[in-house]
MMTF fields as JSON, N, C-alpha, C and O atoms, coordinates in Angstrom:
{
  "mmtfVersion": "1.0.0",
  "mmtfProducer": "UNKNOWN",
  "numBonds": 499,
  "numAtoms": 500,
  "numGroups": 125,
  "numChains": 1,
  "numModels": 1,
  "chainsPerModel": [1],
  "groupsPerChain": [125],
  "chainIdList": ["A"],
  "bondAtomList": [4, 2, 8, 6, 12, 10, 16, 14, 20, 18, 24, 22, 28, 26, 32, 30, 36, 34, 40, 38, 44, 42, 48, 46, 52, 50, 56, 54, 60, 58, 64, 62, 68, 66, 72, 70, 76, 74, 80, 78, 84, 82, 88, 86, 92, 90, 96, 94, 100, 98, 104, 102, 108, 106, 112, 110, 116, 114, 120, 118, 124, 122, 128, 126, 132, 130, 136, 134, 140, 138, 144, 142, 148, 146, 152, 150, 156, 154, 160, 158, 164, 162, 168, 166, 172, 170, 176, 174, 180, 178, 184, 182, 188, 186, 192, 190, 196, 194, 200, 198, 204, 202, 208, 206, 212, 210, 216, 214, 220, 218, 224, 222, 228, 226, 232, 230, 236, 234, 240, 238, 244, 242, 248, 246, 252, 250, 256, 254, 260, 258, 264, 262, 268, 266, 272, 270, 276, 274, 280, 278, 284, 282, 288, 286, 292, 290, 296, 294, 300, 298, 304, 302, 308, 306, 312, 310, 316, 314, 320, 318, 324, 322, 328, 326, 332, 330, 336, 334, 340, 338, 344, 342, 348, 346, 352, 350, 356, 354, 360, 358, 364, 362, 368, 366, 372, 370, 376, 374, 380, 378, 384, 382, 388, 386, 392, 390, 396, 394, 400, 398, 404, 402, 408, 406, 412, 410, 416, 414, 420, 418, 424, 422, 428, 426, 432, 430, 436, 434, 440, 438, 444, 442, 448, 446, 452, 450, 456, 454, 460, 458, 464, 462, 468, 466, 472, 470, 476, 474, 480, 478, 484, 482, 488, 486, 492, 490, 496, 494],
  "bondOrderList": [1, 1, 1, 1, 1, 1, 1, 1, 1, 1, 1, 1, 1, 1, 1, 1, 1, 1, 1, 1, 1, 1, 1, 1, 1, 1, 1, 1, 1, 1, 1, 1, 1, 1, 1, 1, 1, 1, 1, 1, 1, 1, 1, 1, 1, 1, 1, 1, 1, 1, 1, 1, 1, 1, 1, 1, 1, 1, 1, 1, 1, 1, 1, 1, 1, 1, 1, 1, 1, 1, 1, 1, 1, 1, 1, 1, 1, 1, 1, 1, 1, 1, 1, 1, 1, 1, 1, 1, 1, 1, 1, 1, 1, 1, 1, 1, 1, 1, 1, 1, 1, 1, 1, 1, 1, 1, 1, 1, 1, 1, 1, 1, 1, 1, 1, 1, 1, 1, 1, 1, 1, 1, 1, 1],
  "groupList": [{"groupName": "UNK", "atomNameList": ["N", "CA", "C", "O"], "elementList": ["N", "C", "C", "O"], "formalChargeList": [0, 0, 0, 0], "bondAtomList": [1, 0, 2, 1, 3, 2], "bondOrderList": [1, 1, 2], "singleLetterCode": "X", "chemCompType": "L-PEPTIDE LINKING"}],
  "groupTypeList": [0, 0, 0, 0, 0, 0, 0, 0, 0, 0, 0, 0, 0, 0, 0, 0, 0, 0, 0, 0, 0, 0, 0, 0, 0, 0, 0, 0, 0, 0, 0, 0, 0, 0, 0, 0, 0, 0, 0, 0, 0, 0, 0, 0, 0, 0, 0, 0, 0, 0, 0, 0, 0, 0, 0, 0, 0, 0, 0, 0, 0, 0, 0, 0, 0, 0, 0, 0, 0, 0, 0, 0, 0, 0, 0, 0, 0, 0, 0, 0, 0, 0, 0, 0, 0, 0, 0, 0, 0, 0, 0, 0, 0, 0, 0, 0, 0, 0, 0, 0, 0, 0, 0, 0, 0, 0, 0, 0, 0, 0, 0, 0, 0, 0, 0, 0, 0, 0, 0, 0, 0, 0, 0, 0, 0],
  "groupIdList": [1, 2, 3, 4, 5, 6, 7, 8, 9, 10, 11, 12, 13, 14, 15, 16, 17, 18, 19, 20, 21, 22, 23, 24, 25, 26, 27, 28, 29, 30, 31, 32, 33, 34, 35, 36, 37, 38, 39, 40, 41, 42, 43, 44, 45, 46, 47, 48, 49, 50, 51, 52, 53, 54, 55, 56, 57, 58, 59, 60, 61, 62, 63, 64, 65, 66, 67, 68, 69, 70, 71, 72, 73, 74, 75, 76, 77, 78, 79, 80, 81, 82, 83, 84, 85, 86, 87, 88, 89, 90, 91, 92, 93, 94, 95, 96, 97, 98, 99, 100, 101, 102, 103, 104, 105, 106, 107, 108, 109, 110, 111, 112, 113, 114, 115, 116, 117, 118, 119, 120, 121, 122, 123, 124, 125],
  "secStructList": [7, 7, 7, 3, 3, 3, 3, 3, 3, 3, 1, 7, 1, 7, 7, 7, 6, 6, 1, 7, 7, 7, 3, 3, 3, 3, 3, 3, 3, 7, 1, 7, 7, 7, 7, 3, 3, 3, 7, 6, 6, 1, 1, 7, 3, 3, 3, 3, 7, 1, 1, 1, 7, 3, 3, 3, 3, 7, 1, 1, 7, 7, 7, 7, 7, 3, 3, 7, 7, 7, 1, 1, 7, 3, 3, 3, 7, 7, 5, 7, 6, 6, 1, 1, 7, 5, 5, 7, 3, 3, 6, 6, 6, 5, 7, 7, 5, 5, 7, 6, 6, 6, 7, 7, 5, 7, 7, 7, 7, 7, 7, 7, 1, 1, 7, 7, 7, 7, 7, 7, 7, 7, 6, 6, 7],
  "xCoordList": [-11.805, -11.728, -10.266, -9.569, -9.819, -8.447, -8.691, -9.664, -7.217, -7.319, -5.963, -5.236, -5.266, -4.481, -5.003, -5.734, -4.514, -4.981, -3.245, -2.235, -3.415, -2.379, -2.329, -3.23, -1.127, -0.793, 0.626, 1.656, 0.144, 0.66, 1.072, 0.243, 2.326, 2.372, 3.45, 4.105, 3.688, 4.009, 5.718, 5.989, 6.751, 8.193, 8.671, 9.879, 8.146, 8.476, 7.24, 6.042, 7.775, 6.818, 6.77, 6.168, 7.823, 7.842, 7.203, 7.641, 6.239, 5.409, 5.502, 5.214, 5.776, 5.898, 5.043, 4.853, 4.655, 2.978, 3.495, 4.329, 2.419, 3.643, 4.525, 5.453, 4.946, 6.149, 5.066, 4.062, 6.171, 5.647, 5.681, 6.799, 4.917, 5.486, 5.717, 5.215, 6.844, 7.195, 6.354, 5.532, 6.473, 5.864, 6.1, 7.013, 5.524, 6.088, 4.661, 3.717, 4.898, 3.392, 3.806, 4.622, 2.924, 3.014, 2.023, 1.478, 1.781, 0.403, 0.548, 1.328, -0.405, -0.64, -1.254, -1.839, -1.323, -2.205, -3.403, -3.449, -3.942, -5.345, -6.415, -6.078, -7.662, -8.643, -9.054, -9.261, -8.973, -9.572, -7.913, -7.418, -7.566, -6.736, -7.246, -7.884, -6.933, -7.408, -6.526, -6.929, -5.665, -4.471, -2.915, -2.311, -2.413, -1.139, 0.413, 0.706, 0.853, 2.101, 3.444, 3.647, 4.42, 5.659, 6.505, 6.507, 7.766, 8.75, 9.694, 9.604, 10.4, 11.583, 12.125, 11.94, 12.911, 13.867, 13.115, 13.758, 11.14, 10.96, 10.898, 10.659, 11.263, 11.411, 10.321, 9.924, 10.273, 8.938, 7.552, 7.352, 6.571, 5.437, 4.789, 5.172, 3.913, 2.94, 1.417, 0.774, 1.004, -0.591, -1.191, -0.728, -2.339, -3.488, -4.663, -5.1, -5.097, -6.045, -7.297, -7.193, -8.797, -9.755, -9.349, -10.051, -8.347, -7.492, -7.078, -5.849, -7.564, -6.857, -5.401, -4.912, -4.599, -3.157, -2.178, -2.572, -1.194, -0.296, 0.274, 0.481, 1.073, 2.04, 2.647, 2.199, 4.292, 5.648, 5.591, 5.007, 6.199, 6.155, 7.579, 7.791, 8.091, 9.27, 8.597, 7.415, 9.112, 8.495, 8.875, 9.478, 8.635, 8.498, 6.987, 6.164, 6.89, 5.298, 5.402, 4.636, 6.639, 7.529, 6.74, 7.021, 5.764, 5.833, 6.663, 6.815, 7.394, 8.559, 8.108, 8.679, 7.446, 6.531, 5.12, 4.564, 4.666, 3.413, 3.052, 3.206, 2.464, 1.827, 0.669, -0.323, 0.537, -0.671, -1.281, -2.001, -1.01, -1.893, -2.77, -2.808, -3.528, -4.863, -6.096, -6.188, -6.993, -8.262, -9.396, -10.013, -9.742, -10.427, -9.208, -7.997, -10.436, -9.958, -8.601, -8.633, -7.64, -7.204, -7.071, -6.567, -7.595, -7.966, -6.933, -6.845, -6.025, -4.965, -3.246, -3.04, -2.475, -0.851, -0.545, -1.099, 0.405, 1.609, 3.008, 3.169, 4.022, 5.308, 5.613, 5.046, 7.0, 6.973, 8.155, 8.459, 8.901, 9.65, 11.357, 12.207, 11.557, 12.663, 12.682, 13.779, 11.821, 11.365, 11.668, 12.174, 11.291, 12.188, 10.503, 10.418, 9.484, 8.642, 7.125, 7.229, 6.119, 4.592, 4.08, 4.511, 2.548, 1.682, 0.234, -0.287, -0.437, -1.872, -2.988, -2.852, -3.992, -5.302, -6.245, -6.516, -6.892, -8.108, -9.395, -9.546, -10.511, -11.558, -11.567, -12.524, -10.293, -10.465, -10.302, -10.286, -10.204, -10.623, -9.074, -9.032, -7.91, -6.672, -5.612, -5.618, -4.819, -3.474, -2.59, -3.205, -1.504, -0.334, 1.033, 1.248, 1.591, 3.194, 3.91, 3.951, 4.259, 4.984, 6.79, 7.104, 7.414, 9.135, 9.005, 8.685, 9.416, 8.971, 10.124, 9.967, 11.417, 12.17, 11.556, 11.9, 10.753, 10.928, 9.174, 8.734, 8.33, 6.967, 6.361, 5.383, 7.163, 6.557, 5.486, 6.087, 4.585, 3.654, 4.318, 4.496, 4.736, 6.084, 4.615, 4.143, 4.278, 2.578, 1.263, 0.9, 0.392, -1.202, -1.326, -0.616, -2.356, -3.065, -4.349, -4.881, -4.7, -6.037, -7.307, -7.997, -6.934, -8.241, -9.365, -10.169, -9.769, -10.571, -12.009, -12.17, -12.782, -14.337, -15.093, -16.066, -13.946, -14.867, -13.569, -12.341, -14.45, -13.144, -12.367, -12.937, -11.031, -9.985, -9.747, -9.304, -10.123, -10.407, -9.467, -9.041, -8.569, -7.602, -6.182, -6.11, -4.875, -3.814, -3.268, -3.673, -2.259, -1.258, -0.198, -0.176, 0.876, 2.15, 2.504, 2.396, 2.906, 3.046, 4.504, 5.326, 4.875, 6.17, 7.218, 6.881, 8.42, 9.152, 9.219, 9.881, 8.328, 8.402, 8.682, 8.708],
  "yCoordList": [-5.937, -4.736, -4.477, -5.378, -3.246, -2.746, -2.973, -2.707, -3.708, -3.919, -3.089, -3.587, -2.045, -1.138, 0.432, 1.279, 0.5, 1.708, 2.621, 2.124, 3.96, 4.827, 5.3, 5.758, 5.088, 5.287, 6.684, 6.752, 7.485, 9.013, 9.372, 9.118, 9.972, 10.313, 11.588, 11.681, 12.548, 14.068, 13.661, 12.557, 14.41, 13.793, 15.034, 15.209, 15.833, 17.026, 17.248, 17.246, 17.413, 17.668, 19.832, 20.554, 20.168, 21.635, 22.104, 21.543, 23.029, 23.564, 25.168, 25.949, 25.672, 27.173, 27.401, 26.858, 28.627, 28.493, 29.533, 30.433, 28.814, 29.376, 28.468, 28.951, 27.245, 26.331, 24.874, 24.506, 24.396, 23.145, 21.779, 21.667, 21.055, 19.983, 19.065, 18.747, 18.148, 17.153, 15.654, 15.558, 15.199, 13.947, 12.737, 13.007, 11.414, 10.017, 9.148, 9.264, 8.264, 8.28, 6.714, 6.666, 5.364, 4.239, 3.34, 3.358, 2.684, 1.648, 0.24, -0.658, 0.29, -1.042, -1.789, -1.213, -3.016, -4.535, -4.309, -5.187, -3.434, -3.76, -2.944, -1.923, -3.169, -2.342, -1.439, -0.315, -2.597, -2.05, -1.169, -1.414, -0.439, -0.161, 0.833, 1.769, 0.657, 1.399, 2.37, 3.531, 2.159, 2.903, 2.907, 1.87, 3.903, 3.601, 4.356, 5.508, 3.976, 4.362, 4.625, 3.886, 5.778, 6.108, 5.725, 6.186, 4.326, 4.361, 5.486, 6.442, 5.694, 6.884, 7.147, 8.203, 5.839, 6.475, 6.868, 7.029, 7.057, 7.585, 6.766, 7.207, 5.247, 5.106, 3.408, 2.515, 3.775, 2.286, 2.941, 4.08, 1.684, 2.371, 1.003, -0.038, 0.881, 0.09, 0.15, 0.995, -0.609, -0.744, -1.575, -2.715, -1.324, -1.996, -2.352, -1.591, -3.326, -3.976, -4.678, -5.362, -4.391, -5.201, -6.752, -7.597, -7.161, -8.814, -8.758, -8.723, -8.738, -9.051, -9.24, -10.302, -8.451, -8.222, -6.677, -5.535, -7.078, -5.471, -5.755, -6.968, -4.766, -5.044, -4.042, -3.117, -4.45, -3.437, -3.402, -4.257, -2.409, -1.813, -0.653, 0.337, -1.055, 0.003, 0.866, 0.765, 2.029, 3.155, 2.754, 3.541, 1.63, 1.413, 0.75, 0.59, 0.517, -0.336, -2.414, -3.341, -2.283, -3.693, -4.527, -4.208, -5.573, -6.328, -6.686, -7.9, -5.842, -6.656, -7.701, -8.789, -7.597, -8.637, -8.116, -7.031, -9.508, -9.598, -9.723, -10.897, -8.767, -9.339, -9.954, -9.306, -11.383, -11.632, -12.372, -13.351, -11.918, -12.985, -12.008, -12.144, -10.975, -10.921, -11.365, -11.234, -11.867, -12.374, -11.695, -12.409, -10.075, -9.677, -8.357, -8.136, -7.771, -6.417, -5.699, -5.677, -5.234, -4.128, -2.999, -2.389, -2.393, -0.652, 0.074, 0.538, 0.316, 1.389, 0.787, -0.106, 1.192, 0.862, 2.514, 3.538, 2.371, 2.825, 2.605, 1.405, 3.202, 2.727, 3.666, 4.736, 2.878, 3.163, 4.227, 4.088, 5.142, 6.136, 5.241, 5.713, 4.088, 3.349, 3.258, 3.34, 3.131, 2.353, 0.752, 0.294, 0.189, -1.096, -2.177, -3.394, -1.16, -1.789, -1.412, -0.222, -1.616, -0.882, -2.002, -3.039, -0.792, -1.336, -1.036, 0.038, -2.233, -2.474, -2.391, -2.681, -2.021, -1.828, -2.826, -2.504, -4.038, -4.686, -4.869, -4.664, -5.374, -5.585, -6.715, -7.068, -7.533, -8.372, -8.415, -9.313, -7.266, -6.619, -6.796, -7.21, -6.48, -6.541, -5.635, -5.141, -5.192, -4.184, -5.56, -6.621, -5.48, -6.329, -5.299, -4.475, -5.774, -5.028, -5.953, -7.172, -5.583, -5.967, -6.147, -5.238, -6.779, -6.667, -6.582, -7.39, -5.193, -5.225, -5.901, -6.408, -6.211, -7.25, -8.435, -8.927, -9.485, -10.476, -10.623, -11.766, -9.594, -9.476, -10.561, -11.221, -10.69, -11.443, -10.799, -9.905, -10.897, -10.327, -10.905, -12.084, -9.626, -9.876, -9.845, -10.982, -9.48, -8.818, -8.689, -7.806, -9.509, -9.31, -8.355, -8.441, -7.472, -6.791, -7.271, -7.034, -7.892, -8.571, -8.623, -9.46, -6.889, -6.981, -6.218, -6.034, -5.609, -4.981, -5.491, -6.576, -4.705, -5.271, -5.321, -5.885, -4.292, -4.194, -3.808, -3.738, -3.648, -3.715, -2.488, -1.413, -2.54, -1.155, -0.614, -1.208, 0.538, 1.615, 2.301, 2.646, 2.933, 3.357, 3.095, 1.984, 3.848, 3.346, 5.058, 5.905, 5.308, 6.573, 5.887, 4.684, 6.821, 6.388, 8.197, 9.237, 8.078, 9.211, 9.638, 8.734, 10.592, 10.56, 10.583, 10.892, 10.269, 10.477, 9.565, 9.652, 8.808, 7.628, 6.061, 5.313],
  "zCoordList": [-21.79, -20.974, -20.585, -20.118, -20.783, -20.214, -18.804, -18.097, -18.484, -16.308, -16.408, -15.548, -17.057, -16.787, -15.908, -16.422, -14.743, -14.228, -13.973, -13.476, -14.483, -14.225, -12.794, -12.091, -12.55, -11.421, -11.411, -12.082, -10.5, -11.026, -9.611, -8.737, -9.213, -7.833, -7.863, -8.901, -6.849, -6.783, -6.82, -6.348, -7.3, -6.11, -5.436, -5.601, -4.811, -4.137, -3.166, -3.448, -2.123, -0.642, -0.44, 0.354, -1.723, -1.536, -2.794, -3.799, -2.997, -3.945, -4.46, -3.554, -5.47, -5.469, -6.911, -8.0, -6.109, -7.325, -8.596, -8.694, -9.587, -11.464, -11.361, -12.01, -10.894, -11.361, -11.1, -10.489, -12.102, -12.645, -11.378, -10.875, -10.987, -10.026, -10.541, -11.619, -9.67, -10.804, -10.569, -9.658, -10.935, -10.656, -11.644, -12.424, -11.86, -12.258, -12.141, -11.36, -13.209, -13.674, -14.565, -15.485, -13.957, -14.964, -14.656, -13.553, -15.376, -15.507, -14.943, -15.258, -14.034, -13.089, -13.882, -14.8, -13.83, -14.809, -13.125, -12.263, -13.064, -11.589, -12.044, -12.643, -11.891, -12.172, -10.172, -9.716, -9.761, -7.666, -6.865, -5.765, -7.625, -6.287, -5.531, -6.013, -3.988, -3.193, -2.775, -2.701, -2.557, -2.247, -2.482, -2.757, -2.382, -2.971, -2.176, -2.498, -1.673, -0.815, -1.742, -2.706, -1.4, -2.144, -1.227, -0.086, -1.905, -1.336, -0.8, -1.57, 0.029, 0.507, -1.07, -1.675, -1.67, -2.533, -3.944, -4.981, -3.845, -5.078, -6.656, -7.78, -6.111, -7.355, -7.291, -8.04, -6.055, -6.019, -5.413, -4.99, -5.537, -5.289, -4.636, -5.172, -3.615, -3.399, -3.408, -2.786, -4.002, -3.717, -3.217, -3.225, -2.651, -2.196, -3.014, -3.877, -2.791, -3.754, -3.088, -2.07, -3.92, -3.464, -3.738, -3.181, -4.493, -4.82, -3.468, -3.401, -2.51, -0.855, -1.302, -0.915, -2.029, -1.815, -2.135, -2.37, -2.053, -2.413, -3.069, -3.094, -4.251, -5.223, -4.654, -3.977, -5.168, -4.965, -6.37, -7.036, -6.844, -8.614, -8.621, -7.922, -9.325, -10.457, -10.578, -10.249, -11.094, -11.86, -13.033, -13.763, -13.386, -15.296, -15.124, -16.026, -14.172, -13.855, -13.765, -14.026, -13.31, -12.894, -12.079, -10.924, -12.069, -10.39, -9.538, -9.405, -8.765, -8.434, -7.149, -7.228, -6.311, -5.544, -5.15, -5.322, -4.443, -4.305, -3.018, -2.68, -1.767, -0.495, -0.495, -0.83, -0.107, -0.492, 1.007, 0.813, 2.676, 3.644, 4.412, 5.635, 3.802, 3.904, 3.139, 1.918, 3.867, 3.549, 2.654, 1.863, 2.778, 2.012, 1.415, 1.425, 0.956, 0.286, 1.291, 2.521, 0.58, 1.043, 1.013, 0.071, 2.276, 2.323, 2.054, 0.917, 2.913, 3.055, 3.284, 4.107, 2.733, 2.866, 3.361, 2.961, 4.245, 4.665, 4.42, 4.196, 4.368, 4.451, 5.615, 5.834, 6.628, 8.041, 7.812, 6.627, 8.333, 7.8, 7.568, 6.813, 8.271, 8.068, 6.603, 6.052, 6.026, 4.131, 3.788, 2.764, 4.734, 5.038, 5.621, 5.786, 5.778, 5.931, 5.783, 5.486, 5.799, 4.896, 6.233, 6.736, 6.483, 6.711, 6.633, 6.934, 6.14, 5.692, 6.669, 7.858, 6.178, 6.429, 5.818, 4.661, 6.252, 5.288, 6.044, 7.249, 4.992, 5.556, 6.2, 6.889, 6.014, 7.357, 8.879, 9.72, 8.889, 10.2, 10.953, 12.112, 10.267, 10.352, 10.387, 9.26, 10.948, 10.564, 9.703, 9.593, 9.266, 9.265, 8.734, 7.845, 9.607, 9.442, 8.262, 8.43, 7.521, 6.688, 5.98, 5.212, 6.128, 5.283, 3.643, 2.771, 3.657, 1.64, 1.348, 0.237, 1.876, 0.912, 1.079, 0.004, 1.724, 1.559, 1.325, 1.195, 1.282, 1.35, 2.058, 1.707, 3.264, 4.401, 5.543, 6.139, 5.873, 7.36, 8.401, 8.708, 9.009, 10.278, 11.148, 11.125, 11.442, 12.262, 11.99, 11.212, 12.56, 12.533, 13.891, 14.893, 13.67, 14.573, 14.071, 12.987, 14.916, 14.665, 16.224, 16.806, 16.33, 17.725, 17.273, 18.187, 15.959, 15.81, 15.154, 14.593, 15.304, 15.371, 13.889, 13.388, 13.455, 11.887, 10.703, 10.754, 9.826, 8.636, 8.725, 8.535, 9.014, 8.942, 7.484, 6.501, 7.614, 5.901, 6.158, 5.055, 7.263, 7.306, 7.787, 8.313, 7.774, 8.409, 8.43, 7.634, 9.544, 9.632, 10.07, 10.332, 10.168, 10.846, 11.551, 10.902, 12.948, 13.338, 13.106, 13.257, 12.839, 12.255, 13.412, 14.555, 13.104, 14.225, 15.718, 16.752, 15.287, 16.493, 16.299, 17.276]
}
């Protein structure tokens, strides 16, 4: 079985209709991703995985690391507007703040009752 899934994302937040949008597009080795976050500079990407971890990825489709200290599935990634740090959503009933250089968990938020399916970041704060 192919475990390659395409992974395809927009690079313009401005849209004008009759023109083309641009976007960037490369193949993950994962069959479960749940979600997927765009670095600031556009040229990395993170995902979330039912493999209770995250990959950082090139836009050639690179592993460049691996988050791996949640317990089950992971729901949702964020990246925080600094770009210096992502944070997760899992069914282990967890937030964790994350350092994408060193793909260390700087932070558990670990008061909630059931599995977290989502994450936001409010902008500007």
């Amino acid at each position: 079985m192919d475990k390659n899934t395409k992974i395809s994302y927009i690079m313009s937040s401005t849209f004008e209709e009759g023109h083309r949008v641009p976007y960037k597009s490369f193949f993950a080795n994962y069959l479960e991703i749940n979600a997927v976050a765009v670095l600031p500079d556009g040229e990395r990407v993170i995902t979330a995985t039912d493999a209770r971890t995250m990959t950082l990825w090139d836009v050639t489709g690179e592993d460049l690391s691996t988050f791996s200290d949640h317990s089950d599935s992971v729901n949702a990634v964020v990246i925080l507007p600094d770009g210096e740090h992502a944070l997760s959503a899992s069914d282990d009933k967890t937030l964790k703040l994350w350092d994408l250089a060193t793909a260390e968990a700087l932070v558990t938020f670990s008061d909630h009752f059931d599995c977290v399916t989502a994450v936001a970041i409010l902008p500007g704060r």
